[in-house]
Structure formats: C-alpha cells, structure tokens
C-alpha positions in Angstrom: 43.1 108.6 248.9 43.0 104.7 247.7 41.9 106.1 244.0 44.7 109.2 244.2 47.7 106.2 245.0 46.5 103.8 242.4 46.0 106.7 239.7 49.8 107.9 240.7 50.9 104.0 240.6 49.6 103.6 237.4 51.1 107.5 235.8 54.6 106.1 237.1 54.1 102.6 235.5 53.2 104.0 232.2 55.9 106.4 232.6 58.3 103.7 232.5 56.9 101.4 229.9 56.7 104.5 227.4 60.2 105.5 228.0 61.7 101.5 227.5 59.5 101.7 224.1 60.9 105.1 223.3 64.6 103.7 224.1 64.1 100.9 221.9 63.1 102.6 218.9 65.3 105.1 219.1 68.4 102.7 219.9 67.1 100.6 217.0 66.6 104.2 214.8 70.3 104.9 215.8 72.0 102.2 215.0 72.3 100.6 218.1 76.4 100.7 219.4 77.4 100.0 223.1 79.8 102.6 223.4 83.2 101.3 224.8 82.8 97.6 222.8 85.1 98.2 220.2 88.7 100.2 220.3 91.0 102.1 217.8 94.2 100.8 217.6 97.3 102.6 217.0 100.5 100.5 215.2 104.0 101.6 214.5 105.5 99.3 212.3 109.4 99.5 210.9 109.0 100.1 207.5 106.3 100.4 205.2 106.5 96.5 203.6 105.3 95.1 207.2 102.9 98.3 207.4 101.4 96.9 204.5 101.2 93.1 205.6 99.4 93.8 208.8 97.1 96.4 207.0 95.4 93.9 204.5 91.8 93.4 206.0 88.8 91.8 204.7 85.9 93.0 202.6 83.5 90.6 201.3 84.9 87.5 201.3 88.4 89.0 199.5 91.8 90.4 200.7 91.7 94.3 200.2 95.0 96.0 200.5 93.8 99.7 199.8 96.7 102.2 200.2 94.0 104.8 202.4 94.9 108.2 204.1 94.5 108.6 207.8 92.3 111.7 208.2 92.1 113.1 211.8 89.4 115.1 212.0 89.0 117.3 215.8 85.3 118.3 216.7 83.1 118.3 219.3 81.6 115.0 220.2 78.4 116.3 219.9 79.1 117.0 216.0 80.2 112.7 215.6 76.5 112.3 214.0 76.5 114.8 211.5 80.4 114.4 210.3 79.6 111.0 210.0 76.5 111.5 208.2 78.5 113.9 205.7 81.4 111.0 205.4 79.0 108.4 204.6 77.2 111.3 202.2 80.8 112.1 200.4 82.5 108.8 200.8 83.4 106.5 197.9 83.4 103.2 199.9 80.3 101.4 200.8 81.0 101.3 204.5 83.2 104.4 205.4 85.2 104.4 208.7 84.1 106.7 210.6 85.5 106.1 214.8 85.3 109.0 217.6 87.8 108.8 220.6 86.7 111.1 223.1 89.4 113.7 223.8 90.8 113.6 227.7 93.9 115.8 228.0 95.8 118.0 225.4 97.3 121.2 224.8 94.9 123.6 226.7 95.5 126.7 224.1 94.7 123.8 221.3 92.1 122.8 222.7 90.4 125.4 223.6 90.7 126.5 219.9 89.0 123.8 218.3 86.3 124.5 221.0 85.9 128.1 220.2 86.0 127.4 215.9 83.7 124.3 216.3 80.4 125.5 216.8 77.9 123.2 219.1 
C-alpha cells in the first residue's frame, strides 16, 4: 500500500514537471504574448493633416510616415495563426501588423455568415 502511494506520488509529480517543461517550450516556440497586454486603438481625427501627425511612428531609430491601408479581415480566432503566418509570408514590411480582437456582439445574420464561410 506504502509502495502503491509513493509510485502514484511520484506519476503526479512527474506529471507536473513534464507539463511546465512542455509549456515552456511551447510558449517560447510560440512566441510567447500574454494575451490582454497590449490594446488596439481606434482614433477619429478632424481632418487628414492631424491624421497624419499623430500617425508618424517609429521604425528603427527614424520617423516613418507610411500612408498604409486598414485591412479588416473577419475569421475565426482559431484561424489568427495561419492568417498571420500568410501576412508575414505575403507582406512587404519586415514586421507586418498583424492584431486579433476577439469578436463579442454583432449583427447575428453577419455573424453567423462569416461563421458558416470560414471553415475551422
């Protein structure tokens, strides 16, 4: 009974330690992100001169004032790896932008659409 406890002891410790090294090469083979860290930010601005002002950014070590196109591109947030790995195969710049906000409410006949054309 002593030898059958310490044998199941020892399964669930190993159990454990196997799944935190399997989380930590898979977060470090996924390139690790805390979901919820970051935000998207939606502007309005009056005209397209102070559009333009607060747009500049920075990209390596110079002031890049790109005029870029806003795709929005609705899928299912299980697809987010492989659309990004197709922007990132496609895309011109060395780091594309490629963000995901999940979906919470919309148009239910919309939505449902995308749903059924998406496949999973």
């Amino acid at each position: 009974m002593k030898a059958a406890c310490c044998v199941l002891l020892l399964s669930l410790l190993m159990v454990s330690l196997l799944r935190t090294v399997y989380q930590r090469l898979f977060s470090m083979a996924a390139e690790a992100y805390t979901p919820g860290s970051l935000s998207a930010a939606f502007v309005t601005c009056p005209n397209e001169k102070v559009g333009k002002e607060i747009a500049r950014y920075e990209w390596k070590g110079k002031i890049e004032e790109d005029r870029e196109v806003l795709l929005m591109i609705k899928t299912r947030s299980s697809q987010i790896p492989v659309l990004t790995d197709f922007v990132r195969s496609v895309h011109p710049y060395e780091v594309a932008e490629v963000i995901a906000l999940p979906i919470q409410q919309g148009n239910a006949p919309y939505l449902q659409w995308v749903g059924e054309t998406v496949p999973e």
